[in-house]
N, C-alpha and C positions, 0 to 999 in steps of 0.2 A: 525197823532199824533205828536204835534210839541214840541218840548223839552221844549220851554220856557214857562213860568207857566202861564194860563190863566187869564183873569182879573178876572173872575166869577162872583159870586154874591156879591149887598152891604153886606159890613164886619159887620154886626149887631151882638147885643152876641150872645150867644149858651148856652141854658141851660143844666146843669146838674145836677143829685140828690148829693142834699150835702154828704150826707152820702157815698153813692160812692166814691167822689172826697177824700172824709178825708180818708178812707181806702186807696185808690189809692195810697194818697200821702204819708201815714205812712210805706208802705208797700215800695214804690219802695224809697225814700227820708232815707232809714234808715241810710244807710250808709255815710250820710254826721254827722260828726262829732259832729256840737253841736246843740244845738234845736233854738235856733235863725238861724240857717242855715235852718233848716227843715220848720222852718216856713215862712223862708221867700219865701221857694221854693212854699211853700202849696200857698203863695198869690200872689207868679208870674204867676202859672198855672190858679191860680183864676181870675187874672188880662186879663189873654191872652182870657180864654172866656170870660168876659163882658163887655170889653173895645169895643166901638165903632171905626169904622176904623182902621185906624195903630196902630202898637203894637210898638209903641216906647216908650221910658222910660218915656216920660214926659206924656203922654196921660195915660198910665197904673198906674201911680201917681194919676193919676185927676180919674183915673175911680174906683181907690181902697179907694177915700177920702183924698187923702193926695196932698201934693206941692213941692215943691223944694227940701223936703229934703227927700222926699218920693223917690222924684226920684233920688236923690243923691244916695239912699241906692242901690235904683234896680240896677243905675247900675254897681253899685261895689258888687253885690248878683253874676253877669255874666260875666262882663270883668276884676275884679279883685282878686274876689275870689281864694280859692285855692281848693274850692271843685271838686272831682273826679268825669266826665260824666260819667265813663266808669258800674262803678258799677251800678248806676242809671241806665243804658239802657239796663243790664243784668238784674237787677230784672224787671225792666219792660216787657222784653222781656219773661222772668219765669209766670207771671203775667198770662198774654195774652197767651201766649202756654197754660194753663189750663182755659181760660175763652173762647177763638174761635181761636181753633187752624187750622192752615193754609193749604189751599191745596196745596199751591206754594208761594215761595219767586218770587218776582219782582223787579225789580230793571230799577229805572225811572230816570234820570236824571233831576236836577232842575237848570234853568238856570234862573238867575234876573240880568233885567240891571240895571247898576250904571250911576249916571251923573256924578262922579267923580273917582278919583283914589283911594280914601282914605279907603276903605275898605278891607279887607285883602283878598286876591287871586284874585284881580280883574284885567281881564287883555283883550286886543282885541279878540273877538272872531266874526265868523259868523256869523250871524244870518237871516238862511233862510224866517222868516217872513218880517221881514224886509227889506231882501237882499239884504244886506250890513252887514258893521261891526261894532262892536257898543263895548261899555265895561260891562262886565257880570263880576258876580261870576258865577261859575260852580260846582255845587252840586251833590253828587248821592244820594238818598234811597234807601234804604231797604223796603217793605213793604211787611207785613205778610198779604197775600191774600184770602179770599176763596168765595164760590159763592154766599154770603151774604153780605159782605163787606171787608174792608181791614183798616191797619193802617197802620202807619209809625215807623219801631223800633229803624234804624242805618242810622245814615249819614254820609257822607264824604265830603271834602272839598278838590278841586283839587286847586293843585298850581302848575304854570309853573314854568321854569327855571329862568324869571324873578324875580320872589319872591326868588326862594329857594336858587339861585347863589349870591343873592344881601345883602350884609351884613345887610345895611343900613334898607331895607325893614324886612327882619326878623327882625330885632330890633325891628324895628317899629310894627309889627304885634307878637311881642312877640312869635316866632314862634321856638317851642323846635327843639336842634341841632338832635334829632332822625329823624324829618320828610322828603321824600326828594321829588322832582318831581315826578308825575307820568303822564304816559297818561291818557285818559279818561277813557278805558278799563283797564288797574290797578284798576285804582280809584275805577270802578265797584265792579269788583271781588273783591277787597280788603275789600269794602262794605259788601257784602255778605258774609264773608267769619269770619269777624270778629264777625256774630252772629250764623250762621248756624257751625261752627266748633263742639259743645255740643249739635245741637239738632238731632232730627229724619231726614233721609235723605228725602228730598222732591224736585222738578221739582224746577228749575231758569226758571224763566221767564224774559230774560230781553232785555230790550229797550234800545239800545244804539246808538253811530254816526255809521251810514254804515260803514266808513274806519275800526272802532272798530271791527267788528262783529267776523270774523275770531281770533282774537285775543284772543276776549275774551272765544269763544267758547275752543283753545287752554286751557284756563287760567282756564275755567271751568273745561273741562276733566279729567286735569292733577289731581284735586281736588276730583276728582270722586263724585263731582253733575250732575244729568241731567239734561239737558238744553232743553228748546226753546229759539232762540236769533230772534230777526227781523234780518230779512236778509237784507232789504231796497231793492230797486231798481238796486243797480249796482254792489251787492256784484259778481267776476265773480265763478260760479262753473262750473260741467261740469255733465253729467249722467254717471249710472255705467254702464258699457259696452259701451260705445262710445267712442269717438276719444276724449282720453283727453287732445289734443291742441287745441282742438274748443270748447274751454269754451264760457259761454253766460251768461247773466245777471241773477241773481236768479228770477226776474220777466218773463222776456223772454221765460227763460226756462222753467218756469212752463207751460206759458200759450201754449209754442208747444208742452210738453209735452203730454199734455194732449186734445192739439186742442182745447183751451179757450180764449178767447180775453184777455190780458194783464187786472187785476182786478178783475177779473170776476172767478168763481168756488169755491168756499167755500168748503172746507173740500177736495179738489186735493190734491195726496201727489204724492212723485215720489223721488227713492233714486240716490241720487246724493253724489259726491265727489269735496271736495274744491280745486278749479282750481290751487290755489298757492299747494297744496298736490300734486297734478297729475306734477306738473314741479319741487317742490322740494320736494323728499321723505321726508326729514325729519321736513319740517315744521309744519307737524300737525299728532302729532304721537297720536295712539290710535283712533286717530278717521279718517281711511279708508273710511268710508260710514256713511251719514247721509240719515234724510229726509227733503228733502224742503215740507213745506206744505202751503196751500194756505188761511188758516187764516179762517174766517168767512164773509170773503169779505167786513167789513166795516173798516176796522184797515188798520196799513200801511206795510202790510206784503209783500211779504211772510217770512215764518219763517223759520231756519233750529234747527235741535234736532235727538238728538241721543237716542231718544225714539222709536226707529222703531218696538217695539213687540204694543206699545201701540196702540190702537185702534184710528184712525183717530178722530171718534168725540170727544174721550175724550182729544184727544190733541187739536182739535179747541177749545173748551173750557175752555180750562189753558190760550191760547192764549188770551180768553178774559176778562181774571183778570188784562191785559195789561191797560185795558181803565175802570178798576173797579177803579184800580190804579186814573188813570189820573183823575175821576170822586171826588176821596174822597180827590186826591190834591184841587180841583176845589174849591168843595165843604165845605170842611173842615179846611184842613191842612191851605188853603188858607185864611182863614176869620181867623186864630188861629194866625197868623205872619209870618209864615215860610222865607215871603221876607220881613222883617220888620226891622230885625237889625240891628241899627242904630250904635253900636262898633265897633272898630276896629282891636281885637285882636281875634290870633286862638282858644284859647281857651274859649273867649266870647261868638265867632258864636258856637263854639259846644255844650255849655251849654245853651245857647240859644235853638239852634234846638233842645237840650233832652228834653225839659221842652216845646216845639211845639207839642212833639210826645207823653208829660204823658199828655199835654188837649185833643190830639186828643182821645186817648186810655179812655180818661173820659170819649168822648161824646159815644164811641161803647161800653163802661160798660153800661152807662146808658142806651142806648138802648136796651141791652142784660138783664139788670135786668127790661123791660118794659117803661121805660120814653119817652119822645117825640123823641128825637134826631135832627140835624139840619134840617131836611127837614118839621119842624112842623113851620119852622118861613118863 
């Protein structure tokens, strides 16, 4: 499962029932104050499904009938406005809890490279596909999950120290004095935390960097959500009852666990405790014992969770709303713009990505009220 967002398929439109969409939009679009605001939101999400290729202003101009000045507006509808994401992504989120409510939040990282600097959080990072380093934004979602489909509700935008310490650049990225650095793992939870605060408690599913994983499992606990996190390959933990100065890789472990080749055993679980716990009591309080589980054998597991009453298969199966995730980025989120954004300010890329997540939440209305959905093109 690699962070960075797939190429996918060509970006052709996505049909949705009009009718759907104008509910959609009147419903979550309320709270922008004047109605030249609501509608121009109604024809950017318009714009995002039927725009061929990239969703950048000038093209979403030419694909709605309009030119220069079309695109003038769009991009002062996103980068200059002063309309609030935040109420938009609660009603949206309200919307969706009663049309296909979730069996689990997930939370996927989106990573898009940049050829240049000029985009806001853009800054050196890894990139194991590649590997090497290259210039990215670094994104988290939100996606409300379950085992028919999934969408996209909340995003985040990481920014390094370079951004947040650098006057110059915050200017420039228009970047409010609230916001500050976080790691990836903040970013995460912070994501999830900002929707799931008001809803029903449900399973975190989340996919984040290996070095992350501990941390964020930490960041879960303390929240009292339950978790599956990918463990990756090198997280070190250690088994209950054995020597816990001979910690070993959550991979490794599993697979002597259990006498399985590294990979290999779908649905293996075995309770174990995180090797930084066994050397620092206080690093990871509340959570003494977990379960490593061994995934479904095609993911990049294995996973740890502090779901240990639950039954083995049904946690293999949360685990694989991981790559239902990864599926309807591919598929969908991906052909709607999501790496499209061609502005440079914080709060353009946020209204950007809410107005990603009311086309995707179109195309699973319209499927839920019977219409085609993207897999019909």
């Amino acid at each position: 499962m690699d962070n960075a967002l797939p190429t996918g398929p060509p970006r052709r439109p996505i049909s949705v029932d009009a009718p759907v969409l104008a509910d959609l939009c009147a419903t979550v679009f309320a709270s922008l104050p004047r109605s030249d605001q609501r509608e121009r939101a109604h024809a950017y999400v318009r714009a995002l499904l039927t725009t061929e290729g990239r969703k950048t202003f000038r093209n979403m101009a030419r694909g709605l009938g309009g030119g220069t000045t079309l695109e003038q507006r769009l991009h002062h509808f996103v980068s200059c406005s002063t309309w609030d994401w935040a109420p938009v992504r609660g009603a949206l989120s309200a919307v969706m809890e009663e049309a296909a409510a979730p069996d689990a939040w997930v939370l996927r990282p989106v990573v898009v490279a940049k050829d240049g600097n000029g985009s806001v959080g853009v800054h050196r990072r890894y990139a194991p596909a590649q590997s090497r380093m290259v210039n990215v934004q670094y994104a988290v979602g939100l996606w409300s999950a379950n085992g028919d489909s999934c969408h996209p509700l909340n995003w985040r935008l990481l920014l390094p120290r370079s951004w947040t310490d650098d006057p110059g650049l915050r200017d420039r990225g228009a970047i409010p004095s609230s916001v500050r650095s976080e790691t990836p793992g903040e970013c995460a939870v912070r994501a999830c935390l900002e929707v799931t605060a008001d809803r029903p408690v449900r399973p975190v599913v989340a996919v984040v960097d290996e070095a992350e994983a501990i941390g964020v499992i930490q960041q879960l606990r303390s929240a009292g959500l339950p978790f599956l996190v990918r463990a990756g390959r090198g997280v070190p933990i250690a088994v209950v009852g054995r020597d816990p100065d001979r910690p070993a890789s959550a991979r490794r472990l599993l697979a002597t666990a259990r006498g399985l080749a590294p990979g290999d055993g779908p649905g293996q679980a075995v309770r174990v405790r995180s090797a930084s716990r066994a050397a620092r009591p206080d690093s990871l309080p509340g959570a003494d014992e977990l379960l490593l589980l061994g995934g479904d054998g095609t993911d990049d597991g294995p996973w740890l969770t502090d779901m240990a009453d639950t039954p083995v298969p049904r946690l293999t199966a949360l685990t694989a709303l991981a790559r239902r995730a990864d599926h309807g980025l591919e598929q969908v989120t991906g052909r709607l713009g999501v790496r499209d954004f061609t502005g440079r300010t914080f709060a353009g890329w946020h209204r950007h990505m809410t107005l990603v997540s009311v086309a995707h939440c179109a195309v699973r209305l319209t499927e839920l009220a019977g219409g085609r959905g993207p897999a019909a093109r």
